[in-house]
C-alpha positions as CSV (number, residue, x, y, z in Angstrom):
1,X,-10.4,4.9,1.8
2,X,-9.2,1.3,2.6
3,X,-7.7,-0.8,0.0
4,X,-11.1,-2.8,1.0
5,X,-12.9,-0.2,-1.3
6,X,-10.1,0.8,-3.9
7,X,-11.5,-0.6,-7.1
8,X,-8.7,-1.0,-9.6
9,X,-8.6,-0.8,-13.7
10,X,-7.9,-3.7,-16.1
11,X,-4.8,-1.0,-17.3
12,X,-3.7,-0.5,-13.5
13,X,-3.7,-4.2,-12.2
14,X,-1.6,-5.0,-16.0
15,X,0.6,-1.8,-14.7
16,X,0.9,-3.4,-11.2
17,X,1.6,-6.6,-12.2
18,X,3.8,-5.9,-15.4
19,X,2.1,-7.8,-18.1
20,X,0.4,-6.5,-20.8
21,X,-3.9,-5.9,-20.3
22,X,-4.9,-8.8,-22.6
23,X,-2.6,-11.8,-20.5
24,X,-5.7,-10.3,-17.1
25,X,-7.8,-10.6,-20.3
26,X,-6.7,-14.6,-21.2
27,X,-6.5,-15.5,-17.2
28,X,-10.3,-14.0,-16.9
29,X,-11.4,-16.2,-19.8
30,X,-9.4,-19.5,-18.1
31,X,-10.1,-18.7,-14.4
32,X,-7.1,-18.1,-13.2
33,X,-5.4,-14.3,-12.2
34,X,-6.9,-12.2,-9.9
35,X,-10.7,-12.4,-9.0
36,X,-12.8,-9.1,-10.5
37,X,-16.3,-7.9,-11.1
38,X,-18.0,-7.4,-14.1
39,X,-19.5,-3.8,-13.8
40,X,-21.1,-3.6,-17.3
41,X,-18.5,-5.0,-19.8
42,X,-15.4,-3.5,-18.1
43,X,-13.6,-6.1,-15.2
44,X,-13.0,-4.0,-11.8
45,X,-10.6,-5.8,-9.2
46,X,-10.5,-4.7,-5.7
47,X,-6.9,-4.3,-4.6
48,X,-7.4,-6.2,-1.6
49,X,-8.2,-9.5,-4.3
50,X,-5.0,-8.5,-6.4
51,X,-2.6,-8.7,-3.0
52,X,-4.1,-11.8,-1.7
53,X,-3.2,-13.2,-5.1
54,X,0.0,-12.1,-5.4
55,X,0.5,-13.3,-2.1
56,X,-0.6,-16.6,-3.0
57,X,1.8,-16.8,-6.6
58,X,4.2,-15.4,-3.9
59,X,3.7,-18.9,-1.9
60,X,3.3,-20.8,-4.6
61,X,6.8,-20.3,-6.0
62,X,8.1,-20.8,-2.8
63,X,6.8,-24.0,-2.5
64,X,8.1,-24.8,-6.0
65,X,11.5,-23.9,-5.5
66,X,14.0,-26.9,-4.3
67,X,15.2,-26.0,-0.5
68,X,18.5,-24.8,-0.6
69,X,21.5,-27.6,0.3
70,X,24.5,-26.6,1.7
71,X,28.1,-26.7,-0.1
């Protein structure tokens, strides 16, 4: 199995990500965290979704961050 086909739980994205299951909760309600699917009333994410968006807080924070100046 790919992560293409892994399906993940609110509880293991929280665990993955380290914040507690109701801030994925919150985000899904603003639009914002990881994309999911509603399959009945739980929210499934696929793993590839949660990477791609950690790789794009990853390069968001980068971009934030002032470039580093010498001594």
């Amino acid at each position: 199995m790919t992560s293409d086909e892994v399906w993940l739980t609110t509880d293991e994205v929280a665990a993955r990500l380290k914040v507690p299951p109701k801030t994925l909760a919150t985000w899904a309600s603003a639009n914002r965290g990881p994309r999911f699917a509603k399959i009945g009333r739980y929210r499934r994410y696929l793993l590839r979704d949660v990477q791609r968006w950690e790789q794009a807080q990853l390069e968001a924070a980068r971009r934030e961050q002032p470039p580093n100046t010498p001594a």
